[in-house]
C-alpha positions as CSV (number, residue, x, y, z in Angstrom):
1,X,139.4,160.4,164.0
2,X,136.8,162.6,162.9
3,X,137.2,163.6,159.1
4,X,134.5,165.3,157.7
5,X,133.3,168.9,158.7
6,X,130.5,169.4,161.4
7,X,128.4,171.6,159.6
8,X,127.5,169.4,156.5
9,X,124.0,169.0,155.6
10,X,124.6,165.8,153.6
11,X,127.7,164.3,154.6
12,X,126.9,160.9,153.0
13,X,126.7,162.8,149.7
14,X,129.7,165.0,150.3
15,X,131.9,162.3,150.9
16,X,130.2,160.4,147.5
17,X,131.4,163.6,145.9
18,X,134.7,163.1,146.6
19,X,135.1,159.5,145.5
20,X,133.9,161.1,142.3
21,X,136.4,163.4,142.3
22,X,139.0,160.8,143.1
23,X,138.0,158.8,140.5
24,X,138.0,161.4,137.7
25,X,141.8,161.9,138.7
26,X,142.6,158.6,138.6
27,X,140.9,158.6,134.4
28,X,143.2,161.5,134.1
29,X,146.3,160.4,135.4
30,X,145.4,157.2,133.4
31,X,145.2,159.0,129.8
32,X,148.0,161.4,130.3
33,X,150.3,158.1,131.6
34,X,149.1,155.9,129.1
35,X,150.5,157.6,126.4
36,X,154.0,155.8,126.9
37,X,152.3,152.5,126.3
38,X,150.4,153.7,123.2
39,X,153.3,155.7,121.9
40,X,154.6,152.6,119.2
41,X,150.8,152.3,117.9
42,X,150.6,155.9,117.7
43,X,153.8,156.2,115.7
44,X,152.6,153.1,113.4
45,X,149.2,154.5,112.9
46,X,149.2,158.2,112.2
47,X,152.8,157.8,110.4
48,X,155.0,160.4,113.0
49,X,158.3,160.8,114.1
50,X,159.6,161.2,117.8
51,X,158.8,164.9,117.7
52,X,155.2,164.3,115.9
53,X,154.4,161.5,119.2
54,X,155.8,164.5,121.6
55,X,153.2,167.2,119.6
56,X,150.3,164.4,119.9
57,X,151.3,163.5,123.5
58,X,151.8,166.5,125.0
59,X,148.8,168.3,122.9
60,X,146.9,167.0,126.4
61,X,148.7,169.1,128.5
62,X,148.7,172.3,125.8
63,X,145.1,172.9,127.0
64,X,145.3,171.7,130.7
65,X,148.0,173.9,131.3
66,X,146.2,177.0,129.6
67,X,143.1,176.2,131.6
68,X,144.2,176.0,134.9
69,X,144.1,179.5,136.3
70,X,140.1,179.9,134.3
71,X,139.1,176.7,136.4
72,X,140.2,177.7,139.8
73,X,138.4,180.7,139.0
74,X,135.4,178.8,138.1
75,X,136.0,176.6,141.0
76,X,136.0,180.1,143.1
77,X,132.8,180.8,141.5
78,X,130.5,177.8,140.6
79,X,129.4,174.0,142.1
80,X,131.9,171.6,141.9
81,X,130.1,168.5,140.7
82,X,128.5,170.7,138.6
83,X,131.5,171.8,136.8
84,X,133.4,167.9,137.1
85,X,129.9,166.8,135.4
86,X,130.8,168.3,131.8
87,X,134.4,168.4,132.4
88,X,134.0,164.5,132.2
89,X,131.6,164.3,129.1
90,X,134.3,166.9,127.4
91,X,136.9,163.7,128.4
92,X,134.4,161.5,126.9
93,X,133.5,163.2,123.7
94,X,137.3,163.3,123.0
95,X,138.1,159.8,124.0
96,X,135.9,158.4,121.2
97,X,137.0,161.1,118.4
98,X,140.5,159.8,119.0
99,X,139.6,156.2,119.1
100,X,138.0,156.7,115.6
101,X,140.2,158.9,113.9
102,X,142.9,157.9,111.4
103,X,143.7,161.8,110.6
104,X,146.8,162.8,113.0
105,X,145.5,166.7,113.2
106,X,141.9,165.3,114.3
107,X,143.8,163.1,116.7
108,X,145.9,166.1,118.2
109,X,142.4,168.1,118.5
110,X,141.1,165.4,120.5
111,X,143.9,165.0,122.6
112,X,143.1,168.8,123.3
113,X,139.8,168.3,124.0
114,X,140.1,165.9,126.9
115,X,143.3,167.8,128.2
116,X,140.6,170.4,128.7
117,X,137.9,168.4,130.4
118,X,140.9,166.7,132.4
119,X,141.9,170.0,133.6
120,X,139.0,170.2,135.9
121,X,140.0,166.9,137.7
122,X,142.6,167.4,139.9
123,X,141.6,171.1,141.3
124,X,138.2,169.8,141.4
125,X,139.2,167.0,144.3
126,X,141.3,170.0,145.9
127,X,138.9,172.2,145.9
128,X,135.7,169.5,147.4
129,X,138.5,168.2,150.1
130,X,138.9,171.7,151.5
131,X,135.2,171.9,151.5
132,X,134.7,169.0,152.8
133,X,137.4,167.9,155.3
134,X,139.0,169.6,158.6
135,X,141.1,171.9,157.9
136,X,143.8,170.2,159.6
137,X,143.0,166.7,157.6
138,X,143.7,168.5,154.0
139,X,147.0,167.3,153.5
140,X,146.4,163.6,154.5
141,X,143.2,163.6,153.0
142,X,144.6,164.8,149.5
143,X,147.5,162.0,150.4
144,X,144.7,159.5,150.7
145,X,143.4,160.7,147.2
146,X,146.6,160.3,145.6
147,X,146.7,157.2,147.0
148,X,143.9,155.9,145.7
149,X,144.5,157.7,141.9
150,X,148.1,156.2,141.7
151,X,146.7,152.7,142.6
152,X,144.0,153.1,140.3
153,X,146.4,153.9,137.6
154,X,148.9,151.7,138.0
155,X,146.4,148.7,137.8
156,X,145.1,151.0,134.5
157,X,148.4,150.9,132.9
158,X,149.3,147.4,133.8
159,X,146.1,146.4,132.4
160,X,146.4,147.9,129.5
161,X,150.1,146.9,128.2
162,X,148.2,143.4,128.8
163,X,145.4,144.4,126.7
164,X,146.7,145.6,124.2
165,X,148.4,142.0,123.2
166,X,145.9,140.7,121.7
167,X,143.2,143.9,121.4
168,X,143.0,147.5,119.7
169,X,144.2,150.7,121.2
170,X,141.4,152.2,119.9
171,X,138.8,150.0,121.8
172,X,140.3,150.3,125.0
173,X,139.8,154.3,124.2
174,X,136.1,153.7,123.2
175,X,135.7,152.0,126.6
176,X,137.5,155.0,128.4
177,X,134.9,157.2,126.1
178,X,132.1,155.5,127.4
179,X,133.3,155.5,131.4
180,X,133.6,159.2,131.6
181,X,130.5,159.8,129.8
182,X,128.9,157.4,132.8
183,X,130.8,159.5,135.3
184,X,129.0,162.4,133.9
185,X,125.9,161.1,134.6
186,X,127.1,160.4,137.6
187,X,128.1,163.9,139.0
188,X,125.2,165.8,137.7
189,X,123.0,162.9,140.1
190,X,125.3,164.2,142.5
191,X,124.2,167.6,141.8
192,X,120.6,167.3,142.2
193,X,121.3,165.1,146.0
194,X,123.4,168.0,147.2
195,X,120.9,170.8,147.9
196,X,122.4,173.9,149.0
197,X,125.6,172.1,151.2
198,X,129.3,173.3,151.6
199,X,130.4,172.0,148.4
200,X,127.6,173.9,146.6
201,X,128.3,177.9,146.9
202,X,125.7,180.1,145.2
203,X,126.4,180.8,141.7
204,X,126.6,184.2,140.6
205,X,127.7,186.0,137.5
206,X,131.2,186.8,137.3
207,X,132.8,190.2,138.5
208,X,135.8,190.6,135.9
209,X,137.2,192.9,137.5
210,X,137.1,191.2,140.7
211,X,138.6,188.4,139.3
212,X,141.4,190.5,138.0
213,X,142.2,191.1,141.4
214,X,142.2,187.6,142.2
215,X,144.8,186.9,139.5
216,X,147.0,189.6,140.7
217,X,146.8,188.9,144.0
218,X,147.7,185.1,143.2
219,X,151.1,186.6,141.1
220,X,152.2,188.5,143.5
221,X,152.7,185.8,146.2
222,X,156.1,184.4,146.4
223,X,155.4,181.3,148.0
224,X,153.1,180.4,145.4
225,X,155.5,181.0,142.7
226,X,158.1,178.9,145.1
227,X,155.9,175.9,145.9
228,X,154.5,175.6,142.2
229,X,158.4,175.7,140.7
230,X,159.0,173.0,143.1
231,X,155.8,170.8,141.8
232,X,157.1,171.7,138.5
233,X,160.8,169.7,138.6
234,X,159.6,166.8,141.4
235,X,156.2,165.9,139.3
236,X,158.3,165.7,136.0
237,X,158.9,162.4,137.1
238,X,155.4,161.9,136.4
239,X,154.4,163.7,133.9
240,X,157.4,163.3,131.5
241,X,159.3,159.8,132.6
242,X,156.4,157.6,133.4
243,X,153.9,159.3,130.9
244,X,156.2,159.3,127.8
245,X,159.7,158.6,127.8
246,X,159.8,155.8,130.4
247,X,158.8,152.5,128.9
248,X,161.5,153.6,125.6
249,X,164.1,154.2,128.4
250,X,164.0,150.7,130.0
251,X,163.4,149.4,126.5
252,X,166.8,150.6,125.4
253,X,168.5,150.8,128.4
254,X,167.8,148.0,130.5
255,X,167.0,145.3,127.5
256,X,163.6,145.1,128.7
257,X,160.2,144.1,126.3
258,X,157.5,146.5,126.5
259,X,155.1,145.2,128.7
260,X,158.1,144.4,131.6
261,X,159.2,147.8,130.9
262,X,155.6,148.9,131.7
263,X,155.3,146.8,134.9
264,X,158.8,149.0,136.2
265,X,157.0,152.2,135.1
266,X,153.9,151.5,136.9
267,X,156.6,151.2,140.5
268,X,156.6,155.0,140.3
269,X,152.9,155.5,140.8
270,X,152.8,152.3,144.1
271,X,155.3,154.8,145.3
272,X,153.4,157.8,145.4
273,X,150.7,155.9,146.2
274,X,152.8,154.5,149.5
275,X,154.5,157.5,150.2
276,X,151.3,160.6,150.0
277,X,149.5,159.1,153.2
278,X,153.5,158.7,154.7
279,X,153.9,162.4,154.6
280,X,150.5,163.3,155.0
281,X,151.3,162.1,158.4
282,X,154.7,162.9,158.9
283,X,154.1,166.6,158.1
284,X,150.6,166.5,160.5
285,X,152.7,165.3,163.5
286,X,156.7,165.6,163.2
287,X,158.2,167.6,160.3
288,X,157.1,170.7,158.2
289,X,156.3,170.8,154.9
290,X,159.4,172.5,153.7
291,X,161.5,169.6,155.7
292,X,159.8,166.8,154.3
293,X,160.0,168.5,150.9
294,X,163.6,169.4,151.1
295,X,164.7,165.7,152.2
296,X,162.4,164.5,149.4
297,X,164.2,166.3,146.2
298,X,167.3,165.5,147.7
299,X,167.4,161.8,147.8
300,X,165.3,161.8,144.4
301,X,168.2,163.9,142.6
302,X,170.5,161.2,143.8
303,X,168.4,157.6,143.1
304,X,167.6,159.0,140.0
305,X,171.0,159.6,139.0
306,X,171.6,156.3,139.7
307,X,168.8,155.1,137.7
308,X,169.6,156.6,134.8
309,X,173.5,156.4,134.5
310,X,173.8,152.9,136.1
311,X,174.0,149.8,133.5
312,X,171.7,146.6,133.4
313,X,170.0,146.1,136.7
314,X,168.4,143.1,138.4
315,X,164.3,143.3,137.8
316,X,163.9,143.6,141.6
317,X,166.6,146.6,141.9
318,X,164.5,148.2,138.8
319,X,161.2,147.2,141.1
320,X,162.7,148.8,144.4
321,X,164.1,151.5,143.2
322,X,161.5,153.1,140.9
323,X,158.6,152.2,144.1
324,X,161.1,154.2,146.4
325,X,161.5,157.3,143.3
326,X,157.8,157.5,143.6
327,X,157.9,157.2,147.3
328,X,160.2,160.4,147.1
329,X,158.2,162.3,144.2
330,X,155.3,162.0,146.3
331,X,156.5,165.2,147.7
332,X,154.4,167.2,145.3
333,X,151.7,166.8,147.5
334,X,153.0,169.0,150.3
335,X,153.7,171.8,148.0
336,X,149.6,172.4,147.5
337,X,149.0,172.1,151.5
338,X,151.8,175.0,151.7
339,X,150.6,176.9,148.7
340,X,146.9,176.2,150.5
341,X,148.2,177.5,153.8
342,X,150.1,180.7,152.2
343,X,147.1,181.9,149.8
344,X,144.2,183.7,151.2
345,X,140.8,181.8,151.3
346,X,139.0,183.7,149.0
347,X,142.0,182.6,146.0
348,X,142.1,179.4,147.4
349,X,141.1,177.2,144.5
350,X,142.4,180.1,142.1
351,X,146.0,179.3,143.3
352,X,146.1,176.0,143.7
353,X,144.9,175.8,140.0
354,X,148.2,178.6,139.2
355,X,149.9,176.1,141.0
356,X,148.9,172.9,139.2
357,X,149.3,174.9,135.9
358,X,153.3,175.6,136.3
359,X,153.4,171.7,137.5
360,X,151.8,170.4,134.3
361,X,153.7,172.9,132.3
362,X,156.5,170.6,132.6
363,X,154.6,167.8,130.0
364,X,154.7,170.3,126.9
365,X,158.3,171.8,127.7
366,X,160.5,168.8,128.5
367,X,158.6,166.1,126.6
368,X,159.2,168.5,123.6
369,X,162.4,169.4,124.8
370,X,163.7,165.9,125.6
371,X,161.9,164.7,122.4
372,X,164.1,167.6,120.2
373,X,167.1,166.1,122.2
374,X,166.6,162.3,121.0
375,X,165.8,163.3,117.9
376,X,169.1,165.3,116.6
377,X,171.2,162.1,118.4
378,X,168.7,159.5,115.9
379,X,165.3,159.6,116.2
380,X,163.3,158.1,119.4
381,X,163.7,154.2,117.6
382,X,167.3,154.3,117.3
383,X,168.5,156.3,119.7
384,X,171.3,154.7,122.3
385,X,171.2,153.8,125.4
386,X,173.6,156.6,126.0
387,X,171.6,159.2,124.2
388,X,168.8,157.9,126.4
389,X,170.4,158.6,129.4
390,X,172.1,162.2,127.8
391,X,168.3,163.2,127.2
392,X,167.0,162.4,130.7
393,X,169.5,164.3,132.1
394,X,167.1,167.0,132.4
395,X,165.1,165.1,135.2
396,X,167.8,165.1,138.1
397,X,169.0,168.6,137.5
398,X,165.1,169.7,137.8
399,X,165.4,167.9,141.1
400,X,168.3,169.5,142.3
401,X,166.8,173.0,141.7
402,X,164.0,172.2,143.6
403,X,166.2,170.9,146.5
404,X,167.2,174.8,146.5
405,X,164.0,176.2,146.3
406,X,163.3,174.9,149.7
407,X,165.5,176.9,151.2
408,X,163.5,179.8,150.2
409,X,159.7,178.5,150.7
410,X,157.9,179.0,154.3
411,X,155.7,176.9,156.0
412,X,152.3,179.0,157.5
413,X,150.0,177.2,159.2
414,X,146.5,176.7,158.1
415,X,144.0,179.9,157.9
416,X,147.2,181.6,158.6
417,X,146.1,184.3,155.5
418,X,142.3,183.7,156.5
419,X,141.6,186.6,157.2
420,X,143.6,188.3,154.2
421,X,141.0,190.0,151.7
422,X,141.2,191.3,148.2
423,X,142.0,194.4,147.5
């Protein structure tokens, strides 16, 4: 099966490229999902309530939301590596200030910081596989890399509830200081071996007014407004369950200790990791996008329903049934091939990054808004089980509205809009 593009000079390094890539997704799904293991030391140590641990958590996502249309614009614009090289030492700078600081306010800067440099992550790999890959192999390929991130962090957060037994929190964010600082160095090697290929378009100072255009052009598409609402209520799961208000769920909920509860968190991302390829595949050769998305918010309204309302489970139910929610949330992944296949080339990486935005726009609004919630019914520590399950209330009824929105979002095959150019 033949993956890669004909017409790359250096395919070797190409497909190097987009291991990095991978991998700098994986270290930022790993700090934005770590957070709901380091949330009691983060309480203990920079003296904050349940809202304060929403502020510092979700002060990631404050910046990688607001730089998500600039970086598909970049991404329009500039090298790749180039761009993932000082994204990562950004990540890396901000790694250490956090591990260092006792000051909450430096922490939330920090936070910022590598929300920023994280923000070139994920529409970095998008943007290299569509460089890179068939046309055709997009969706599978991005499957493959999700794969791959949510295996990664899975072993990541696993590791770290381990860890952190018997070691600092703030060492094992030194270390992750240190790695992306190395993966820096890495990309701008990277850089130097690439030579004029594919995945390295000629820079050139920026038109304004030409991206202006871009921007509005980008607005104005439905489909794009469609697929990202869709990313926005199915990735939730992600974003705000398994990064924050997981683990204290199963804690309270389902009499679990920390690092078990951890363990059952870390289910979601095996799912997604089992279940992006599955589609991948199943929308290449038997269903549509839109199908395989509808069917996918569907059954996730209802499991999670059960999830949340149902009293103490067996481990292995709480096992299954989070590894088959994942399985199901993995439908984000669809939602970029159609937004891909429904934006014209030349605002490729520009809406996939609008796109991305609106997803991780649900960090800051429902961690906040669910952190509000547990807070007027007794603060994150005490807080029932019922109260718990009140506050999470929000995740299935996000699901259900994305159910609807399917009926509304169109499939287009790929380089259907190729030929569409700016105005």
């Amino acid at each position: 099966m033949m993956l890669l593009r004909t017409d790359l000079k250096h395919p070797r390094v190409a497909a190097l490229s987009w291991l990095l890539a991978s991998f700098f997704v994986v270290f930022q799904f790993f700090l934005q999902s770590a957070t709901s293991v380091l949330s009691q030391y983060w309480q203990a140590d920079f003296h904050i309530s349940a809202v304060g641990l929403s502020i510092l958590s979700s002060a990631f996502f404050y910046t990688y939301v607001l730089m998500q249309v600039p970086v598909g614009v970049l991404f329009d614009h500039y090298q790749p590596e180039k761009l993932i090289a000082k994204a990562a030492a950004t990540v890396g700078l901000g790694c250490l200030v956090l591990a260092f600081t006792h000051w909450f306010w430096l922490g939330f800067l920090a936070r910022l910081a590598i929300g920023a440099g994280c923000a070139f992550g994920f529409v970095g790999m998008l943007k290299i596989t569509s460089l890179i890959f068939q046309p055709k192999r997009f969706a599978f390929m991005v499957g493959v890399s999700e794969s791959f991130t949510m295996t990664g962090v899975t072993l990541g957060v696993v590791l770290l509830a381990w860890v952190l037994t018997f070691s600092s929190w703030r060492i094992d964010m030194m270390v992750c200081g240190l790695m992306a600082l190395t993966g820096s160095t890495v990309a701008f090697i990277i850089v130097r071996l690439q030579r004029g290929d594919l995945s390295a378009p000629k820079q050139h100072p920026f038109a304004w007014g030409h991206v202006w255009k871009k921007l509005i052009l980008t607005a104005k598409n439905k489909q794009i407004w469609l697929g990202s609402l869709y990313g926005f209520f199915i990735f939730a799961m992600v974003n705000v369950f398994t990064s924050l208000w997981g683990v204290d769920f199963l804690e309270h909920t389902q009499a679990l200790n920390r690092q078990s509860a951890a363990n059952v968190m870390s289910m979601i991302f095996i799912g997604i990791a089992i279940g992006g390829p599955i589609l991948g595949l199943l929308t290449h050769r038997w269903v549509s996008h839109r199908q395989a998305m509808s069917c996918c918010a569907l059954l996730s309204t209802i499991l999670m329903s059960y999830l949340l309302w149902m009293p103490v489970l067996p481990l292995w139910v709480l096992y299954t049934g989070y590894t088959v929610m994942g399985m199901f949330c993995a439908a984000y992944i669809p939602c970029f091939t159609v937004i891909k296949d429904n934006a014209p080339s030349a605002i490729q990486a520009t809406s996939l990054a609008f796109a991305n935005m609106t997803i991780m726009a649900g960090a800051p609004v429902l961690q906040t808004l669910i952190g509000i919630i547990l807070q007027h019914m007794g603060g994150a520590v005490h807080a029932s089980a019922f109260s718990y399950r009140m506050a999470l209330l929000v995740l299935p009824a996000g699901m259900l509205i994305a159910w609807i929105l399917c009926y509304f979002i169109q499939d287009a095959r790929p380089h259907a809009t190729e030929a569409a150019q700016l105005p």
